[in-house]
Backbone bond lengths (Angstrom), bond angles and torsions (degrees), N, CA, C in turn:
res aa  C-N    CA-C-N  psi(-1)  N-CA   C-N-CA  omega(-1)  CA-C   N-CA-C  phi
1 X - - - 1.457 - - 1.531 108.52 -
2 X 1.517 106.30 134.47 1.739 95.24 -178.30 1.661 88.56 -102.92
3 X 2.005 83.26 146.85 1.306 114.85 179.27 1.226 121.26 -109.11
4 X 1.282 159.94 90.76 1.484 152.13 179.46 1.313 112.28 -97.06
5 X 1.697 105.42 146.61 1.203 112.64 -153.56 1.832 98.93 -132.24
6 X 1.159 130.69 163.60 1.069 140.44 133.95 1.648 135.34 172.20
7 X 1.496 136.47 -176.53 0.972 95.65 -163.38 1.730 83.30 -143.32
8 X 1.664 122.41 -169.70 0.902 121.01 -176.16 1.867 134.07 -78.60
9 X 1.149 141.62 -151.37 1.218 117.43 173.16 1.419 123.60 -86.56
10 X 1.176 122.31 -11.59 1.711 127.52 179.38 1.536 105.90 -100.65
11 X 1.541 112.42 7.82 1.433 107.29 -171.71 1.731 115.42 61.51
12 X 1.023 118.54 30.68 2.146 109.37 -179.63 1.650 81.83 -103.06
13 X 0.809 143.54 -78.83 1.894 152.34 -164.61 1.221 96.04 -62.80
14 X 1.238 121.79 134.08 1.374 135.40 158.64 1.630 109.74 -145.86
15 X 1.449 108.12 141.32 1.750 104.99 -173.29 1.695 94.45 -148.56
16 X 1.586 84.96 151.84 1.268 107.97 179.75 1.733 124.63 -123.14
17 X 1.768 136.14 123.96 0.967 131.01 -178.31 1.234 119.21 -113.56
18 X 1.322 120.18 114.73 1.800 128.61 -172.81 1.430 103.49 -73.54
19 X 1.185 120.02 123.81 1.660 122.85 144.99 1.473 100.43 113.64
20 X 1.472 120.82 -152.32 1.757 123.55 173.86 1.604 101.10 -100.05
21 X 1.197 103.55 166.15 1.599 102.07 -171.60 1.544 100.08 -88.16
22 X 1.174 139.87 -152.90 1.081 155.19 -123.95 1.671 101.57 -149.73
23 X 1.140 80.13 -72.53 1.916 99.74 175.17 1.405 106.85 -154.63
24 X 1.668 106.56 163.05 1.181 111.18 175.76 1.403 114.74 -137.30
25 X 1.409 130.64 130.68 1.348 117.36 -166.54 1.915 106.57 -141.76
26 X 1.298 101.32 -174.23 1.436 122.85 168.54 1.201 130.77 -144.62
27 X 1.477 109.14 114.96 2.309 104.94 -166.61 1.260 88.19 -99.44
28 X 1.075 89.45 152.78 1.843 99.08 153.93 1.978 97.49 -141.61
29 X 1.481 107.54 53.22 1.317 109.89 152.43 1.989 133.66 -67.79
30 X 0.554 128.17 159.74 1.680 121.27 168.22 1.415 132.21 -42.22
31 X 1.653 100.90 -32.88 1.282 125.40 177.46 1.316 116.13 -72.43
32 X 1.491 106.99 -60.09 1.791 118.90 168.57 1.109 113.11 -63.67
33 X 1.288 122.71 -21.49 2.006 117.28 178.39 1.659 87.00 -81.96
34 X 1.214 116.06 -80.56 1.748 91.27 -170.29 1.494 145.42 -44.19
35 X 1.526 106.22 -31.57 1.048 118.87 -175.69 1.989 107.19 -74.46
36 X 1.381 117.56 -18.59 0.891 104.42 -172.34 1.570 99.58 -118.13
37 X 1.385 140.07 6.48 1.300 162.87 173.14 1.683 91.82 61.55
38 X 1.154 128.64 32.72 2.162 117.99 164.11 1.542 80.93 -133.15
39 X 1.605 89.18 177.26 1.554 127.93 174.89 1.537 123.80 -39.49
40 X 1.604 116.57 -21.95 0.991 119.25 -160.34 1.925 117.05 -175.32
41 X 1.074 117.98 172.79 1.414 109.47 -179.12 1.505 102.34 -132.02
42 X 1.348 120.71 128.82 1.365 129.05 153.53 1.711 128.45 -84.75
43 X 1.070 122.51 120.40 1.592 123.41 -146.03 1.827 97.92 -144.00
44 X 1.413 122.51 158.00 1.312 148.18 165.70 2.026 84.38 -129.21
45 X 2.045 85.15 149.70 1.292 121.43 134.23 1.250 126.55 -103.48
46 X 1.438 117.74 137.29 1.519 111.70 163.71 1.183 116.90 -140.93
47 X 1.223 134.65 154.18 1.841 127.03 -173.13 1.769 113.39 -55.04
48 X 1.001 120.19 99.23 1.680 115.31 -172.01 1.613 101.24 -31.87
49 X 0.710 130.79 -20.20 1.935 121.99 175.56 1.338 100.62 -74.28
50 X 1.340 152.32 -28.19 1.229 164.60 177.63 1.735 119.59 -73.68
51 X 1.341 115.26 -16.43 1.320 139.49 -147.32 1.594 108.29 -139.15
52 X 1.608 110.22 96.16 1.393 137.59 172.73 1.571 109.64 -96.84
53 X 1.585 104.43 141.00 1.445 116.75 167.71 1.409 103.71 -140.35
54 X 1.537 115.04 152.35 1.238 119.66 168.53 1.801 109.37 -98.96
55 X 1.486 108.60 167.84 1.543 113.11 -172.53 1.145 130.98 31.91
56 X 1.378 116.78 169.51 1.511 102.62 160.30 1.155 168.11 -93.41
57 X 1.202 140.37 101.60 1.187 134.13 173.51 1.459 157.82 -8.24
58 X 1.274 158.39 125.37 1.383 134.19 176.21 1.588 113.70 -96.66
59 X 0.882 158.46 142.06 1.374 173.19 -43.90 1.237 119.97 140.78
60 X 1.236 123.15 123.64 1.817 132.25 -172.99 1.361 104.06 -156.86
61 X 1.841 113.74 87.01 1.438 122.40 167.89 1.357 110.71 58.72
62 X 1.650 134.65 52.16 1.045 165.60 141.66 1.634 94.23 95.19
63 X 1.751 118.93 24.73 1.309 91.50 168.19 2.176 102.78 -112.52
64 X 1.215 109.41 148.25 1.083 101.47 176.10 1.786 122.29 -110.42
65 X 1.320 116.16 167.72 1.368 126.12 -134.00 1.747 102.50 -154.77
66 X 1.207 89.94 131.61 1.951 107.37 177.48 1.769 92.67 -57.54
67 X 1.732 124.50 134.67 1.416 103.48 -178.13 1.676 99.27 -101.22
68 X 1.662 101.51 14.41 1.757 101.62 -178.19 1.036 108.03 -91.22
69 X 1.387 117.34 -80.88 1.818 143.33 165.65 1.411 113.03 -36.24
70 X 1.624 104.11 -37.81 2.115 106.79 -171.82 1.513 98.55 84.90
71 X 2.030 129.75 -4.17 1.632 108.25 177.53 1.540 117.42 -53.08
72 X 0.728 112.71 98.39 1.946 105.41 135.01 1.295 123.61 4.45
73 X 1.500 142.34 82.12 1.380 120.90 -172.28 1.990 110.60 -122.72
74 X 1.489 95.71 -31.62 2.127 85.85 179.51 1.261 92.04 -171.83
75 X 1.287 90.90 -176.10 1.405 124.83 179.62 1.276 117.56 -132.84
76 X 1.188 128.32 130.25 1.626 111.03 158.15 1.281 101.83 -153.17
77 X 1.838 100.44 177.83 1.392 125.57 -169.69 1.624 98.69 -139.46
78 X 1.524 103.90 174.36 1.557 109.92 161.57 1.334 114.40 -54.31
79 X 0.906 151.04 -23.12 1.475 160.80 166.06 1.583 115.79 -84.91
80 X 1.226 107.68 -78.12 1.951 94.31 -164.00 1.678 103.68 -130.69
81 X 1.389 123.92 137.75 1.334 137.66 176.86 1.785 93.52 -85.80
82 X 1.386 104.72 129.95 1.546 116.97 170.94 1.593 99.13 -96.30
83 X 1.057 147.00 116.31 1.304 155.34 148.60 1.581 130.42 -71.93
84 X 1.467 125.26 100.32 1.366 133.48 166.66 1.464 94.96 -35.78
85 X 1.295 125.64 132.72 1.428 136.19 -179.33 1.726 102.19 -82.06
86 X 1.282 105.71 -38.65 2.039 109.90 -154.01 1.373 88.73 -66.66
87 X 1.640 113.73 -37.86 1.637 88.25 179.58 1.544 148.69 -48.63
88 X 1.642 107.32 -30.65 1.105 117.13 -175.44 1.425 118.11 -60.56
89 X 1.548 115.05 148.64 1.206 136.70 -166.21 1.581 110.76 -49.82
90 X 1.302 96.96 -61.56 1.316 110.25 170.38 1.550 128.77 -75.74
91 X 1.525 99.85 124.47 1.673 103.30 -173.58 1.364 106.67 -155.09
92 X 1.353 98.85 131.80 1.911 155.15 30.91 1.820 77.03 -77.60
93 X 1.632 91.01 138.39 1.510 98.13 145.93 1.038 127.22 -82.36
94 X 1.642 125.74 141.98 1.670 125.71 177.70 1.575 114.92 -54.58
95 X 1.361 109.67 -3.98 1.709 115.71 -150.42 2.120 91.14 -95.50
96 X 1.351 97.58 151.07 1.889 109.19 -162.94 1.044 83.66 -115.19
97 X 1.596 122.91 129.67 2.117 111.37 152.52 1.224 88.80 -64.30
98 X 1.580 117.16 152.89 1.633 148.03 160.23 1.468 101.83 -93.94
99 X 1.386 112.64 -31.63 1.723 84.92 -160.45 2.347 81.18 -141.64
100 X 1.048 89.84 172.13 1.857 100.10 170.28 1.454 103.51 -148.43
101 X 1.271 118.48 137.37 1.656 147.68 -171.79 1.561 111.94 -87.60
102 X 0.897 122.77 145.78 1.113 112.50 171.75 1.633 131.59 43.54
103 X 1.214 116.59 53.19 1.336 134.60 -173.47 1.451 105.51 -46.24
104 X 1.467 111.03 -60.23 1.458 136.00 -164.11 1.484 103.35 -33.47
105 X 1.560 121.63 -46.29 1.095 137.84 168.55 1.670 139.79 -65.68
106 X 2.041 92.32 -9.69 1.608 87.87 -170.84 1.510 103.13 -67.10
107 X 1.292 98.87 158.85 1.353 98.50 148.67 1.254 141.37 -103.95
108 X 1.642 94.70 141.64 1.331 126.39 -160.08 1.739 126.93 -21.94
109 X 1.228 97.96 -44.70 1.718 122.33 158.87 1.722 117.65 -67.58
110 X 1.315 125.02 -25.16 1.453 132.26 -178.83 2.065 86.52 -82.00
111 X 1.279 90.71 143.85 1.615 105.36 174.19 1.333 101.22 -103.03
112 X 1.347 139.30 159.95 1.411 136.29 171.35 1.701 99.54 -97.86
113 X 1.633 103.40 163.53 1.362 131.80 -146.19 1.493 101.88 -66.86
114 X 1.300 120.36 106.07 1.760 101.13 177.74 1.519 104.52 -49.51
115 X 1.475 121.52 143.75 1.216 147.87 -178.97 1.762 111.69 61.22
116 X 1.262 98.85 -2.10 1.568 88.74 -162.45 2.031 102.37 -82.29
117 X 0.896 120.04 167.62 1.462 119.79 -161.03 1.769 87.13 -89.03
118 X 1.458 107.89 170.51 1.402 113.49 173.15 1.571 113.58 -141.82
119 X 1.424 116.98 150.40 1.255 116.37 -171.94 1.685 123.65 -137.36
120 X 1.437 131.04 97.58 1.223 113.56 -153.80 1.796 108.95 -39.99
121 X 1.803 119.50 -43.06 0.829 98.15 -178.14 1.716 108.73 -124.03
122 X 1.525 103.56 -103.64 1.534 93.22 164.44 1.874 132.10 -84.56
123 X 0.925 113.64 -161.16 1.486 103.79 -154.41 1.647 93.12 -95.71
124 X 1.454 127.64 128.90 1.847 120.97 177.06 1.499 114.82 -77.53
């Protein structure tokens, strides 16, 4: 079973995701440009049963956040943990976006994903 690991920038958060993800993507909505202050967001799904974190967290509109450093690290629900990709330990990650969000928004200089699907906004 693959395991990926990593944690935030001061090292207090560290999380772990069992198995292959779900999907893998890239927004460049309004939301993901601010919330992550660049062009765009690199992200995994994985079944929230699959998806470990240590300590606690602080919380901003179901996304959660290092409360030392301020990183950016997921999201989740009863269903699926969204995972900030940059965190992981390992880098380049082996992981491909399949699909990108919000096209309308890339920028103009960013090329879209060879093979990966595209969507002016969210995914139908």
């Amino acid at each position: 079973m693959t395991v990926l690991s990593g944690k935030c920038l001061c090292g207090q958060v560290h999380i772990s995701v069992r198995s292959e993800p779900l999907r893998v993507g890239i927004c460049h909505c309004t939301d993901c440009r601010q919330e992550s202050g660049s062009a765009f967001t690199f992200y995994g799904i994985w079944p929230a049963g699959q998806f470990e974190h240590s300590v606690q967290t602080g919380e901003f509109q179901g996304r959660y956040f290092c409360t030392g450093c301020g990183s950016r690290l997921f999201s989740v629900d009863d269903e699926e943990a969204e995972i900030k990709l940059g965190i992981l330990s390992e880098a380049p990650t082996p992981l491909v976006p399949r699909y990108e969000l919000w096209i309308k928004r890339r920028e103009p200089w960013l090329r879209p994903v060879e093979g990966a699907e595209q969507h002016e906004e969210d995914r139908k």
